[in-house]
C-alpha positions as CSV (number, residue, x, y, z in Angstrom):
1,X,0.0,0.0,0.0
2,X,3.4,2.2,0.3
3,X,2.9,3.5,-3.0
4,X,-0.9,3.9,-3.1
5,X,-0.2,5.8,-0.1
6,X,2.2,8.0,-1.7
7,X,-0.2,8.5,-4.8
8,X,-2.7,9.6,-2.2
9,X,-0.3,12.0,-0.5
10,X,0.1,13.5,-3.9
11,X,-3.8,13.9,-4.5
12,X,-4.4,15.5,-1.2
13,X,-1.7,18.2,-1.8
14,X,-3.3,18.7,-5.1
15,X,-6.9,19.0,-3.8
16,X,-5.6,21.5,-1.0
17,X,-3.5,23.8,-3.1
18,X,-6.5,24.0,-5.6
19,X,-9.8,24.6,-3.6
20,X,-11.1,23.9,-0.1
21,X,-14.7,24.6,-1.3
22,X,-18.0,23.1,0.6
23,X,-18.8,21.0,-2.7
24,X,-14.8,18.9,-2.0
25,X,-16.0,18.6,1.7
26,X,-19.6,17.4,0.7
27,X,-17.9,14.3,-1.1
28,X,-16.2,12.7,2.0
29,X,-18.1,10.0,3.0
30,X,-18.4,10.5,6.8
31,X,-20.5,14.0,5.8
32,X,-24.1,14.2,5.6
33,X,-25.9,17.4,3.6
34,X,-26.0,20.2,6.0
35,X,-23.5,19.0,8.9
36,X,-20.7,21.3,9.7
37,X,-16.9,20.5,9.3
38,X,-15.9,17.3,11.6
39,X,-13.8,18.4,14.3
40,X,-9.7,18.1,14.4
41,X,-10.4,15.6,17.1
42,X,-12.6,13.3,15.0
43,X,-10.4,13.9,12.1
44,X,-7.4,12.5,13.9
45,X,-9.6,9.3,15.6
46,X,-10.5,8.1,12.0
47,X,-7.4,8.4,10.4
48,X,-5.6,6.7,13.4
49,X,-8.5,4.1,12.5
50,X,-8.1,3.9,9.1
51,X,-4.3,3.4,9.4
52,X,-5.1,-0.1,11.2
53,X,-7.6,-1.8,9.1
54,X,-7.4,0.2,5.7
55,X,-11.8,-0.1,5.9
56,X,-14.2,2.3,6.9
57,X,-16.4,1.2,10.0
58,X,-20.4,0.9,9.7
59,X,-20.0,4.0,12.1
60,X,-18.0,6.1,9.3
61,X,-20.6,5.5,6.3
62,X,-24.1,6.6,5.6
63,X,-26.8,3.7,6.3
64,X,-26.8,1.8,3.3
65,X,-29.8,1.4,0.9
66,X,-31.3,-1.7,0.3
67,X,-31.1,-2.3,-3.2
68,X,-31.3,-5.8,-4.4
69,X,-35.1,-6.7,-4.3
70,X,-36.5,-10.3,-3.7
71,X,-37.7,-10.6,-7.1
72,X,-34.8,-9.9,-9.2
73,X,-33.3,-13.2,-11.0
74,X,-29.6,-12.3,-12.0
75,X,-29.3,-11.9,-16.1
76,X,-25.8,-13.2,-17.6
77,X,-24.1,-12.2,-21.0
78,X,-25.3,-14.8,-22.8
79,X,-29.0,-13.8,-22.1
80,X,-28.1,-10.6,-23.9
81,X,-27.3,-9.4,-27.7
82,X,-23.6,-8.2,-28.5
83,X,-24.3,-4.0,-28.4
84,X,-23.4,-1.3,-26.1
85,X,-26.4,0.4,-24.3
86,X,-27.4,3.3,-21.6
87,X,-28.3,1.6,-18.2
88,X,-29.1,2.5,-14.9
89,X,-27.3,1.7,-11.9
90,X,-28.8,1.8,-8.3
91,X,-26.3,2.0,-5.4
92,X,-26.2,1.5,-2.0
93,X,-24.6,4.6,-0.8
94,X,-26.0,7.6,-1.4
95,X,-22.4,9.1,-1.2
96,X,-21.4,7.0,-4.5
97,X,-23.6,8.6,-6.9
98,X,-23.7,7.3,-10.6
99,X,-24.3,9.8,-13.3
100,X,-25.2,7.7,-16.3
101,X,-23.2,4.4,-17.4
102,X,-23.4,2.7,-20.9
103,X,-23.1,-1.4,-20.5
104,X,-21.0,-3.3,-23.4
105,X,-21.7,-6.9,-23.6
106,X,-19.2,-9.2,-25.9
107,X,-18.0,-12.5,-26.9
108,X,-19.9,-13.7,-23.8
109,X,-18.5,-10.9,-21.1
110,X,-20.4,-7.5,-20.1
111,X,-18.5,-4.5,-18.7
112,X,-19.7,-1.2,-18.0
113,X,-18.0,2.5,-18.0
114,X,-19.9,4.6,-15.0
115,X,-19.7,8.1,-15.0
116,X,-19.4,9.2,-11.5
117,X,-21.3,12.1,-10.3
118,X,-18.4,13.5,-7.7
119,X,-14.5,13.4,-7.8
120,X,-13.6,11.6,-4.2
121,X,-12.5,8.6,-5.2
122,X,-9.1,7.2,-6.7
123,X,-9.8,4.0,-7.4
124,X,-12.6,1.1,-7.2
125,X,-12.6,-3.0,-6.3
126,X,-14.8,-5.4,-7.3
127,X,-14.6,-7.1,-4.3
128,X,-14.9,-6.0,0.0
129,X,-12.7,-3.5,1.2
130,X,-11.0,-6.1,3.4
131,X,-10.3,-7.7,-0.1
132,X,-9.5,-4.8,-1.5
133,X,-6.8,-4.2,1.1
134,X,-5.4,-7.7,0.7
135,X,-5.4,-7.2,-2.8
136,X,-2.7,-6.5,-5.0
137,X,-2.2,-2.3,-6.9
138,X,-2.5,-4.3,-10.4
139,X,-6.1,-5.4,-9.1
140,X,-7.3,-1.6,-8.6
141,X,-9.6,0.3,-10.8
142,X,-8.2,3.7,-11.7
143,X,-10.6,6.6,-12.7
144,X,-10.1,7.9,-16.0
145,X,-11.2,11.6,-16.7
146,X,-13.9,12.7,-19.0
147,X,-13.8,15.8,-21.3
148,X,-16.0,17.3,-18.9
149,X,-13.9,16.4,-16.0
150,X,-15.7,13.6,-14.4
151,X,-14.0,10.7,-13.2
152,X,-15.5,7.2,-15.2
153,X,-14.7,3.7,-14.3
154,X,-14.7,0.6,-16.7
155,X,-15.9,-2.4,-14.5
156,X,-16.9,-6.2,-14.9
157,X,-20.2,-7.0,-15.0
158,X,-20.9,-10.5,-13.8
159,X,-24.5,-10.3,-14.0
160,X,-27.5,-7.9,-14.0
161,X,-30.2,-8.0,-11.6
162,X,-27.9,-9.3,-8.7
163,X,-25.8,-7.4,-5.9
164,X,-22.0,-6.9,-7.0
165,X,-19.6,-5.9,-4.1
166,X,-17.4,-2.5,-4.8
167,X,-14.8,-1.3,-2.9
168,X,-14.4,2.5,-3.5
169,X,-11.1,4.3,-1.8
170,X,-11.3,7.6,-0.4
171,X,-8.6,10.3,-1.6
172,X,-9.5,12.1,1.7
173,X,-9.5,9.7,4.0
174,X,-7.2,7.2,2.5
175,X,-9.5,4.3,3.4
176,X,-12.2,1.6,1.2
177,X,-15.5,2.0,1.6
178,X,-18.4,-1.2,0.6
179,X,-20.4,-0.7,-1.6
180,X,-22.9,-2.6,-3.6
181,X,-24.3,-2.2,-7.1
182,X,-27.0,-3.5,-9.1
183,X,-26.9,-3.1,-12.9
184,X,-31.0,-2.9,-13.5
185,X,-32.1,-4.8,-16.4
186,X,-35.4,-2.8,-16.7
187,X,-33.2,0.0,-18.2
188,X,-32.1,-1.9,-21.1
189,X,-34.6,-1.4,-24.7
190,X,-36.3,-4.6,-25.1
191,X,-34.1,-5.6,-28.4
192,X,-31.2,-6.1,-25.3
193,X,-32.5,-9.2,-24.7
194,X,-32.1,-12.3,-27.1
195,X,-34.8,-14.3,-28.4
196,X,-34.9,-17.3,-26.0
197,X,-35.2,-21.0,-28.1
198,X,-37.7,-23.0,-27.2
199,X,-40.2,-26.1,-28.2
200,X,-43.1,-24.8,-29.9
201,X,-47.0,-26.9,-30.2
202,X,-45.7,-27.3,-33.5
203,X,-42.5,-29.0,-32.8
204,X,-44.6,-31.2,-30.8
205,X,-47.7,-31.7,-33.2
206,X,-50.0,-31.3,-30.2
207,X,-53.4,-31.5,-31.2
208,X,-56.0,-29.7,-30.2
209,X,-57.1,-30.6,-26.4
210,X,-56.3,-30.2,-22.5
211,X,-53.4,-31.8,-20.8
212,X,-51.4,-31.9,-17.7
213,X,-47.6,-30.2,-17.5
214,X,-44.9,-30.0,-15.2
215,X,-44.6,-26.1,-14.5
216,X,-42.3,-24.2,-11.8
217,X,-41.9,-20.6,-11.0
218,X,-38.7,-19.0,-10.1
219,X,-37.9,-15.1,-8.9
220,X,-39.2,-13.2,-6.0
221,X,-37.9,-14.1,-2.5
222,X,-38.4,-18.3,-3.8
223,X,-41.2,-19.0,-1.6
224,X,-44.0,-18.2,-4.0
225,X,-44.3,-21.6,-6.0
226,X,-46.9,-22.6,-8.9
227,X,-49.5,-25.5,-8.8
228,X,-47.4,-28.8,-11.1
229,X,-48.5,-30.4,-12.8
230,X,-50.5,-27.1,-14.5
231,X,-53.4,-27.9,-17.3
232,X,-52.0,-27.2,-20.5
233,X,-54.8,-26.1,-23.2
234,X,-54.3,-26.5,-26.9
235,X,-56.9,-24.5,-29.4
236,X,-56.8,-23.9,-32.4
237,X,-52.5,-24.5,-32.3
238,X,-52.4,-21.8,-29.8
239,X,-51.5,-23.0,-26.1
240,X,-52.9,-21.7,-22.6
241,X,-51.4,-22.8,-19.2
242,X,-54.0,-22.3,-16.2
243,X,-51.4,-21.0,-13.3
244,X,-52.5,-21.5,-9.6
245,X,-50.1,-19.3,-7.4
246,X,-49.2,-20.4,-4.2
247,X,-51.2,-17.2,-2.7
248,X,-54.6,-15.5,-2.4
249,X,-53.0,-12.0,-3.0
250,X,-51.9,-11.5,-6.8
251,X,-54.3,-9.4,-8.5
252,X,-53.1,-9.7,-12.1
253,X,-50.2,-11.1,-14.3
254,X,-48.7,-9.3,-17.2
255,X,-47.3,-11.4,-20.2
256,X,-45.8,-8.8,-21.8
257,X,-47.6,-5.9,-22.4
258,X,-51.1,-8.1,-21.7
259,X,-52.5,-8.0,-18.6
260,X,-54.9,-10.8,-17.7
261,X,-57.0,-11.0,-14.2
262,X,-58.0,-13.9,-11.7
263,X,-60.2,-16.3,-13.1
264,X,-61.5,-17.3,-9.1
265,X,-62.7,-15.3,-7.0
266,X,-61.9,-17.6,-4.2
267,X,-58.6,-19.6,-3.1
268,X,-55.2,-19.8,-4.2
269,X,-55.0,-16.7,-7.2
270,X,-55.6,-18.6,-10.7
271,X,-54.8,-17.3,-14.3
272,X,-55.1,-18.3,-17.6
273,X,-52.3,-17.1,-19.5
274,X,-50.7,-17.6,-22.9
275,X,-47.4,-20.1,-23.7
276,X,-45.3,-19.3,-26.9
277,X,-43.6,-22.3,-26.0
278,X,-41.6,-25.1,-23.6
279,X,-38.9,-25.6,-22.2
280,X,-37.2,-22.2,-21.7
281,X,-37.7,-19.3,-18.9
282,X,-41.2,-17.7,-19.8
283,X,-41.0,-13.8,-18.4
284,X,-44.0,-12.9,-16.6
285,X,-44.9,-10.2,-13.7
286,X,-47.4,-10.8,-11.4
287,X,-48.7,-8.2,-8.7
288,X,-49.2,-8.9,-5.1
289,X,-51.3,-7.2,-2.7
290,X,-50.0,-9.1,0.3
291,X,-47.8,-5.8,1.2
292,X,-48.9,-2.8,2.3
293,X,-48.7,-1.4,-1.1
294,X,-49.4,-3.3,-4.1
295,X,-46.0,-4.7,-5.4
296,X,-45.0,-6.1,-9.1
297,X,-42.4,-9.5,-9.0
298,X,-40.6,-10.4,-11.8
299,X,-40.7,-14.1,-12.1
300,X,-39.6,-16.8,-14.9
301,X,-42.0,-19.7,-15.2
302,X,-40.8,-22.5,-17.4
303,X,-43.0,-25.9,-19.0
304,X,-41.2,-29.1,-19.3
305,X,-42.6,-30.8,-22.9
306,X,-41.6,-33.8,-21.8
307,X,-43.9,-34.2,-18.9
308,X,-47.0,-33.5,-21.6
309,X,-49.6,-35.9,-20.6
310,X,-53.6,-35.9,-22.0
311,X,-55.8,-35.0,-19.4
């Protein structure tokens, strides 16, 4: 750490000689909007601190934000078209604010350049702090400076949808702080996403009828689960599924842009919905009631074809 110390050093002087304005002070982490300068006393404490474990305490960060929801099911490159496109980033400190990003996903891999919204870091980790403090210089994230001055990071992206640990180190206080970081999915156009391959009624030359079908629901916080074996309807080459939820409180489902409502009015909530197809993860949202407010999941049902039986 002798030389990222030294680079720090170097960066301080620099910040001091050219401004000790509000806005610099308003980017340390242990400041809140509004509070006055932290004492010499306090000053000294936390750097004695930081000098021994190279983290910042619970103590010396905002509360963090909750930001991975129960209904988010993690997205992977290969679920995505090769392109590069504008998405949006939630974070778990409100002291790590993310301007815009843009998301490139390639030959299987997704990394992402985020435009930071203040100047107060030197470098990022994909990883803890205590990782980052283990880790070695080559593993550190520089910033890399924008025409309009802002400092932008390039980053891996393992998946989107999920919560990704990132280290962020303080110019000021010489010290990493956790973060986490959710690359939202919902941000991306719809033309993003590839075409998923599945088994059509045609590919199975299903007549025209009703039959049974092994279904199951993933997404949400897992303990919602689906009625399987579902009836499967076939009309006309087009195929409904009739979805019992394990739950009295959804209200409606959306396949797409269609929204379809219970068809009980009692029990377990029951819809009819459209299937494209088998054996691949059918989007869907369905929204519950069981909260205080009225909530939309995100969940993937999927059909197994070869479970098909008449019935």
């Amino acid at each position: 750490m002798r030389k990222l110390h030294k680079l720090v050093a170097a960066a301080i002087a620099a910040t001091l000689i050219g401004s000790m304005s509000l806005g610099a002070l308003a980017e340390d982490e242990t400041e809140k909007v509004g509070q006055v300068e932290e004492t010499a006393q306090a000053d000294e404490q936390e750097t004695e601190q930081s000098s021994e474990t190279g983290v910042a305490t619970a103590a010396e960060m905002v509360t963090p934000e909750e930001v991975v929801e129960d209904w988010m099911v993690p997205i992977t490159a290969d679920a995505l078209n090769d392109g590069v496109y504008e998405i949006e980033v939630a974070s778990s400190s409100s002291m790590f604010k993310i301007d815009k990003c843009e998301l490139t996903v390639a030959d299987g891999e997704m990394s992402a350049v985020m435009t930071m919204n203040g100047t107060g870091y030197l470098y990022l980790y994909m990883g803890t702090g205590e990782e980052a403090v283990k880790a070695s210089e080559d593993d550190y994230i520089p910033f890399v400076e924008n025409e309009d001055g802002q400092h932008t990071y390039e980053v891996p992206v393992e998946a989107l949808d999920a919560g990704i640990d990132c280290a962020a180190f303080s110019k000021r206080k010489e010290q990493w702080y956790d973060r986490t970081l959710v690359f939202l999915a919902s941000s991306l156009p719809e033309d993003a996403l590839k075409e998923q391959e599945m088994t059509t009624v045609e590919d199975l030359a299903l007549a025209d009828g009703t039959y049974q079908i092994a279904a199951a629901l993933e997404g949400g916080s897992g303990k919602t689960t689906v009625a399987s074996p579902a009836k499967l309807t076939v009309e006309n080459g087009e195929a409904t599924v009739e979805i019992v939820f394990s739950s009295p409180y959804y209200d409606y489902v959306l396949v797409g842009e269609e929204k379809f409502e219970p068809v009980n009015e009692e029990g377990d909530s029951t819809f009819v919905i459209p299937v494209k197809g088998f054996d691949y993860p059918m989007a869907i949202t369905a929204d519950t009631v069981a909260m205080s407010t009225p909530h939309e999941i995100d969940y993937h049902l999927s059909f197994d074809s070869s479970t098909i039986e008449e019935g």
